[in-house]
Backbone as CSV, one residue per row, in Angstrom:
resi,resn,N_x,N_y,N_z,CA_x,CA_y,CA_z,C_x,C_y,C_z
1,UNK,95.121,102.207,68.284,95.820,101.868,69.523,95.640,102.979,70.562
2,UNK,95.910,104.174,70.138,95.874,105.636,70.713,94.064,105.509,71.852
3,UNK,93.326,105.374,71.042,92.135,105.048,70.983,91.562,104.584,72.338
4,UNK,91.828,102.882,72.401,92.015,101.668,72.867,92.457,102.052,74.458
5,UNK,93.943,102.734,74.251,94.401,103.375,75.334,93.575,104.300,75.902
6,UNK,93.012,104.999,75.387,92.299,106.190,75.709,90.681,105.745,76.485
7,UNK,90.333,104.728,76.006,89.238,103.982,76.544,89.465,103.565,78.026
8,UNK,90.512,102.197,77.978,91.151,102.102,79.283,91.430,102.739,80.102
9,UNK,91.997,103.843,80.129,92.254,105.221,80.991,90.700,105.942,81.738
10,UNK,89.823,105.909,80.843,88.908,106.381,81.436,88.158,105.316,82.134
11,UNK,88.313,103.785,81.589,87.830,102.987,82.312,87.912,102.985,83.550
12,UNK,89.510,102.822,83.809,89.758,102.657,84.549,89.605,104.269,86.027
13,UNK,90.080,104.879,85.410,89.501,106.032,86.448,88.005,106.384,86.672
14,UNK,87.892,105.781,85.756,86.129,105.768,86.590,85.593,104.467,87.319
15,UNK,85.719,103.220,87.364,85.942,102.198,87.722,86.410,102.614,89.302
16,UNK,88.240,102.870,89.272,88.589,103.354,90.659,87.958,104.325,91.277
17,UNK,87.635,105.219,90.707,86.843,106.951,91.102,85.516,105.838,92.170
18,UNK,84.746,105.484,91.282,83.963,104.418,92.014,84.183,103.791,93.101
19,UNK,84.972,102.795,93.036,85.199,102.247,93.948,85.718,102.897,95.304
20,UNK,86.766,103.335,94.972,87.712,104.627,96.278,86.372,105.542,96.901
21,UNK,84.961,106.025,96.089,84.145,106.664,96.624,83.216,105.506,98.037
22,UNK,82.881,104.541,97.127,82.348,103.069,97.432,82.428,102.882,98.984
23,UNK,83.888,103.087,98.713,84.824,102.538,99.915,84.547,103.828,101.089
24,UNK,84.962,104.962,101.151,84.148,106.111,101.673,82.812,106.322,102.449
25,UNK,82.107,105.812,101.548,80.601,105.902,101.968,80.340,104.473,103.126
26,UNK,81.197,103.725,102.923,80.603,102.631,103.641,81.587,102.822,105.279
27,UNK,82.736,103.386,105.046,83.972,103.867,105.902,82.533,104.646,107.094
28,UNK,82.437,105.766,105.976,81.516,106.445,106.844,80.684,105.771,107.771
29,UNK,79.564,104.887,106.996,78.511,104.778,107.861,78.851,103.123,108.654
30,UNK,79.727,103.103,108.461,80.264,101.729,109.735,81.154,102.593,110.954
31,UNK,81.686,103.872,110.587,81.830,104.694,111.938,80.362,105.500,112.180
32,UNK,79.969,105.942,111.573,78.306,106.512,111.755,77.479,105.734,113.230
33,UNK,77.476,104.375,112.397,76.913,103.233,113.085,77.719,102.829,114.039
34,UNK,78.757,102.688,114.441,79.689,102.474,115.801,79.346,103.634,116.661
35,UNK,79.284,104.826,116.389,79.060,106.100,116.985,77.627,105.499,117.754
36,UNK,76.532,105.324,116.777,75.203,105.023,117.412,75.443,104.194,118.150
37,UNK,75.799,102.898,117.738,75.842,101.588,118.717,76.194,102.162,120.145
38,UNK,77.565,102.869,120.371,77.794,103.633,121.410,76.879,104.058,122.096
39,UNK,76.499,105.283,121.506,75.157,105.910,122.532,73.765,104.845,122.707
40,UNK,73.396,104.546,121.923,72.362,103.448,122.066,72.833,102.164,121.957
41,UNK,73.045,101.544,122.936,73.929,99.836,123.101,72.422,98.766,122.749
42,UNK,72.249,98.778,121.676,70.628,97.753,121.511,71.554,96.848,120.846
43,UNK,72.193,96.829,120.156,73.025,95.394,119.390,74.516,95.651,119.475
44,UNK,75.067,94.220,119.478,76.850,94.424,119.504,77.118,94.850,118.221
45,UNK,77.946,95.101,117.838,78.735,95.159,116.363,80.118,95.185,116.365
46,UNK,80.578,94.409,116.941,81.969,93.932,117.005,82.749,93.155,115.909
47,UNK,83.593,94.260,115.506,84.385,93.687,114.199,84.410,94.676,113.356
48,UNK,83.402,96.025,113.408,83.275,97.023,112.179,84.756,97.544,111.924
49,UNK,85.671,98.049,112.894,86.364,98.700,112.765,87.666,97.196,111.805
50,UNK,87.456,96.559,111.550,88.606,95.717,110.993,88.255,95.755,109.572
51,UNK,87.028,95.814,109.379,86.142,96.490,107.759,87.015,97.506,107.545
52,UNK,86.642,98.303,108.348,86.951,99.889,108.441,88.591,99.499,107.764
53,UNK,89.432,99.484,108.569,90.696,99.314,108.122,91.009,98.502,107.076
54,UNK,90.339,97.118,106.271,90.042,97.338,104.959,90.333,98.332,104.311
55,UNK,88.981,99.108,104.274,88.479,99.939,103.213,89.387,100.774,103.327
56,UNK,89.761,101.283,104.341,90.860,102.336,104.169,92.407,102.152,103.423
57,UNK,92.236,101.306,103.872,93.605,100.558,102.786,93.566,100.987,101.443
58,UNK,92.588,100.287,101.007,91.631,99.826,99.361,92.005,101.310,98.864
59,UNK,91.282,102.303,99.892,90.538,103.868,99.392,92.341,104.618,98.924
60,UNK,92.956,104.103,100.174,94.128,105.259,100.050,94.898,104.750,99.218
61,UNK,95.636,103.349,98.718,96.282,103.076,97.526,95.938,103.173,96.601
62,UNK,94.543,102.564,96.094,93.655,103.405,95.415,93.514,104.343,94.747
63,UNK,93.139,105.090,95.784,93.288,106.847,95.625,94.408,107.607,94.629
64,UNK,95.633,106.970,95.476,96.889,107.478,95.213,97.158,107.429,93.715
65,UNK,97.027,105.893,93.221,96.970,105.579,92.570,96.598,106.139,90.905
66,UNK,95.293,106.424,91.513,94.539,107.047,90.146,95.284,108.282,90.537
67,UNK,95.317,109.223,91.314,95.740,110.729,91.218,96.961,110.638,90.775
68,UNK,97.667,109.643,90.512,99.088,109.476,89.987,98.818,109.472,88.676
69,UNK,97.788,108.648,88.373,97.493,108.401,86.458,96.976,109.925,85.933
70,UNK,96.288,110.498,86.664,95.888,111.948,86.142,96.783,112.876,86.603
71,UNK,97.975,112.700,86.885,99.142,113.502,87.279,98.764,115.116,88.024
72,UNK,97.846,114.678,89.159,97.090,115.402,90.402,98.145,114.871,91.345
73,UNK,98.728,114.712,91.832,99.492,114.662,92.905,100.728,115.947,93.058
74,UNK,100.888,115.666,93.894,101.911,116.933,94.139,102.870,117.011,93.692
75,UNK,103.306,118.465,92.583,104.333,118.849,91.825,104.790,119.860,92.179
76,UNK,106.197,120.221,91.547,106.633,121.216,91.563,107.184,121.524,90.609
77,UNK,107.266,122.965,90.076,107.529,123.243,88.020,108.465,124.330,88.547
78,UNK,109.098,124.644,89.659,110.040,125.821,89.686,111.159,125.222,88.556
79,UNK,111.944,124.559,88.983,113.280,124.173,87.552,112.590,124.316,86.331
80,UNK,111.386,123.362,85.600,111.148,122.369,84.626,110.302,124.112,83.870
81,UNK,109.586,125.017,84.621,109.478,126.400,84.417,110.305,126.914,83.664
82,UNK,111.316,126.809,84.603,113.128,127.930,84.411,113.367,127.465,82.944
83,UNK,113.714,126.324,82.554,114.809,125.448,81.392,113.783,125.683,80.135
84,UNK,114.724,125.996,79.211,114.373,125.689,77.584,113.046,124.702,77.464
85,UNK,112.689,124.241,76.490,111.732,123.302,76.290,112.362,122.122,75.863
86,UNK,113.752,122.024,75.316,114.660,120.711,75.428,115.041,120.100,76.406
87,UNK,115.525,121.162,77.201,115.992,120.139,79.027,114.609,119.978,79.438
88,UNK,113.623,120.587,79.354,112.474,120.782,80.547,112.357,119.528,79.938
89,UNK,112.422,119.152,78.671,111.351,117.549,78.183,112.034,116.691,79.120
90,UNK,113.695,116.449,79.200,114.470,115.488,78.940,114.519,115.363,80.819
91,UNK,114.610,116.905,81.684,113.819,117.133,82.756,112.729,115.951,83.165
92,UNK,111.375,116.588,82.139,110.333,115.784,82.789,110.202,113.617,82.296
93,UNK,111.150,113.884,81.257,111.576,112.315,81.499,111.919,112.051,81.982
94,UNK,113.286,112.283,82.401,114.031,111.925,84.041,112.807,111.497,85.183
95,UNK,112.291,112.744,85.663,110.855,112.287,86.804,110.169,110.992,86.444
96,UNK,109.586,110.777,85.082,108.945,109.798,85.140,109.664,108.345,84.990
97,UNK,110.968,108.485,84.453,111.821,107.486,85.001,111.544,106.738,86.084
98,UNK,111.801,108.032,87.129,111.978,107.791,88.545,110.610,107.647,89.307
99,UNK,109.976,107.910,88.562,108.381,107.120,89.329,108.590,106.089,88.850
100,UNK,108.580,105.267,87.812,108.803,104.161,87.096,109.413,103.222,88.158
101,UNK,110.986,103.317,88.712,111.517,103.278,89.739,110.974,102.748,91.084
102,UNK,110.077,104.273,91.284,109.116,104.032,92.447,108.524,102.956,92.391
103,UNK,107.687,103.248,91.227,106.120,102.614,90.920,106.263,100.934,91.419
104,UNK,107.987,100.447,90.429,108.497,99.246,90.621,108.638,98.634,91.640
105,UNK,109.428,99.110,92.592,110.043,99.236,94.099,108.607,98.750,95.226
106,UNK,107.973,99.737,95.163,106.363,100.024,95.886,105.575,98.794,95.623
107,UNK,105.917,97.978,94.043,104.750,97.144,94.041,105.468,95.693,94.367
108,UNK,106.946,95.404,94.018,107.898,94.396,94.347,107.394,94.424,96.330
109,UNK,107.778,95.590,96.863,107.744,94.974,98.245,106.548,95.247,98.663
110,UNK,105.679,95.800,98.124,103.971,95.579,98.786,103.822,93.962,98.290
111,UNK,103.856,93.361,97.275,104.065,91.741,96.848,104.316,91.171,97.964
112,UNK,105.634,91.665,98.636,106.133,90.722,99.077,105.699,90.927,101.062
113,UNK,105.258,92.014,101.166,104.471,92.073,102.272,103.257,91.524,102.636
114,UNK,102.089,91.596,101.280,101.067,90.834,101.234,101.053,89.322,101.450
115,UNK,101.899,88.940,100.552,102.342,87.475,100.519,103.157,87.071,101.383
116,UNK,103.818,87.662,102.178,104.602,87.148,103.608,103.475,86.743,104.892
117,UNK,102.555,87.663,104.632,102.101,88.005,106.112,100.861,87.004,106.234
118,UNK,101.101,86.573,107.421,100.163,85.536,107.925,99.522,86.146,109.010
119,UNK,99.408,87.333,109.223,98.492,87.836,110.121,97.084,87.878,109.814
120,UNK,96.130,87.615,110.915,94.583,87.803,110.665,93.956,88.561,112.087
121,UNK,92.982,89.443,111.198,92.474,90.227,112.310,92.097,90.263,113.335
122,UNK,91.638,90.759,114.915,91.875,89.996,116.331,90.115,89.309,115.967
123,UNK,89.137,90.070,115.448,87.672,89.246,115.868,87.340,88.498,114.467
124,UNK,87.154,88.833,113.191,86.366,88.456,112.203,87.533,87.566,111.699
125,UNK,88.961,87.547,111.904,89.923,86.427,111.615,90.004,86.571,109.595
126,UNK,90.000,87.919,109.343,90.322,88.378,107.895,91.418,88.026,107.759
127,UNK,91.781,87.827,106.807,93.783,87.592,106.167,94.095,89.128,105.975
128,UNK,94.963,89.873,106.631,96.046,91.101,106.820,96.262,91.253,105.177
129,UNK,96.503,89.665,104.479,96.862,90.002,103.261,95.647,90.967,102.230
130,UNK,94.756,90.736,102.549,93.554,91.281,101.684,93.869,92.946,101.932
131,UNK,94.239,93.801,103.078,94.784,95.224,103.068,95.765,95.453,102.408
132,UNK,96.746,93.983,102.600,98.316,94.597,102.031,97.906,94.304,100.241
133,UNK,97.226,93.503,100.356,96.859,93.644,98.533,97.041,94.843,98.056
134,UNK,96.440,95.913,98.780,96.376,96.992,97.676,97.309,97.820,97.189
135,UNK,98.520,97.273,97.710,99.833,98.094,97.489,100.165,97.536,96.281
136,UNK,100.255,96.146,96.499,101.005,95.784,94.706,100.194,95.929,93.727
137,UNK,98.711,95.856,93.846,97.741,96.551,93.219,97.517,97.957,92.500
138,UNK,97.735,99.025,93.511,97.850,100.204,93.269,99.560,100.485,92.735
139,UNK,100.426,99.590,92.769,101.154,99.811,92.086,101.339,99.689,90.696
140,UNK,100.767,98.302,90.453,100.624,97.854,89.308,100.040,99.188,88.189
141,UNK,99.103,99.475,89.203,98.105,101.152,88.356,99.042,102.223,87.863
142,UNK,100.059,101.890,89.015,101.331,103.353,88.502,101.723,102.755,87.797
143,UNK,102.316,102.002,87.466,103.492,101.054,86.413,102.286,101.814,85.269
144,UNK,101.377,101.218,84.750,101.221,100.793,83.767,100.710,102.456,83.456
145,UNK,100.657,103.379,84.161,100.407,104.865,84.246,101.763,105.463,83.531
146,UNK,102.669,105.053,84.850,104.151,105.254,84.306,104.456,105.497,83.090
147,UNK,104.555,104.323,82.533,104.732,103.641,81.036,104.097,104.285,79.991
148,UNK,102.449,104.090,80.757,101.939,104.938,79.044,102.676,106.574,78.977
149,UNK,102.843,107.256,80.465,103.314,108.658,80.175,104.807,108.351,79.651
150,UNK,105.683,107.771,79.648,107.059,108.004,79.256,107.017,107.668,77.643
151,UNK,106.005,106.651,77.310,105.603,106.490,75.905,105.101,108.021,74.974
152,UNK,104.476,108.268,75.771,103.637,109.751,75.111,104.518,110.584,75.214
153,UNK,105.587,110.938,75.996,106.816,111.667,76.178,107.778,111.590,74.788
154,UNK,107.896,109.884,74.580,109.260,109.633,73.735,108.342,110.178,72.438
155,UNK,107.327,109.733,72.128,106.270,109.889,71.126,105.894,111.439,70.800
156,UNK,105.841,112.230,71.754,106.157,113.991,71.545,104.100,113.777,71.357
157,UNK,103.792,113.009,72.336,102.207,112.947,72.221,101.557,113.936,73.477
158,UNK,102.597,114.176,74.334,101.943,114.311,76.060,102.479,115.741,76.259
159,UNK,101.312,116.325,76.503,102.035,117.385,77.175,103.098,117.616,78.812
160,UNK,103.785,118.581,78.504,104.325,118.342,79.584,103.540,118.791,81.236
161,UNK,102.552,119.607,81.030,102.026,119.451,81.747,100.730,118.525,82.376
């Protein structure tokens, strides 16, 4: 099972690592290429920037996302430092509780933003929902991030750092 899990995890961060880069490179050269179009007006390209805001969506929930599963996001160990190695555990359960919390919260109303919104973009007429996707998406990534860390916690499998 340990295993299995351990597969998935890397799947998946390499999978996203991919994609979030994917998304980057193409960010780039559709502003690259707007830049040119600018100085040299030989063809229209009207609509890049609604791509653009896509991908940026995709890249930054995304992003977040995985740096949440490899617990790269921003911490702070002044208390969890200070305390015994009994509170610090019971400490760093509490936190992941409360991402849990988050994780929940973040993907319930990104759901319900995606799926509300009937907006479409002013030229290429995209569904708004395809950006707001990536919230309950990238939440879903924390949840199930969440979970495996509070498992490895109760399990005395995870380090605390």
């Amino acid at each position: 099972m340990r295993r299995a899990a351990a597969v998935l995890h890397l799947w998946v961060q390499k999978a996203g690592r991919n994609a979030a880069t994917l998304a980057l490179l193409v960010i780039m050269a559709l502003l690259a290429l707007g830049v040119l179009i600018r100085i040299f007006p030989i063809v229209s390209l009207s609509g890049y920037d609604e791509i653009v805001e896509l991908l940026v969506a995709w890249m930054t929930f995304l992003g977040a996302a995985l740096l949440w599963g490899e617990g790269s996001l921003y911490r702070v160990d002044v208390l969890a430092d200070r305390l015994p190695p009994r509170p610090a555990w019971a400490l760093g359960l509490f936190v992941r509780l409360l991402m849990l919390l988050f994780a929940v919260v973040f993907t319930v109303e990104g759901w319900q933003v995606a799926v509300r919104s009937a907006e479409t973009t002013p030229f290429l007429r995209f569904p708004k929902s395809i950006a707001y996707a990536s919230m309950p998406v990238a939440g879903l990534v924390m949840i199930a991030y969440t979970v495996s860390g509070i498992w490895q916690t109760l399990a005395g499998t995870r380090p605390e750092r």
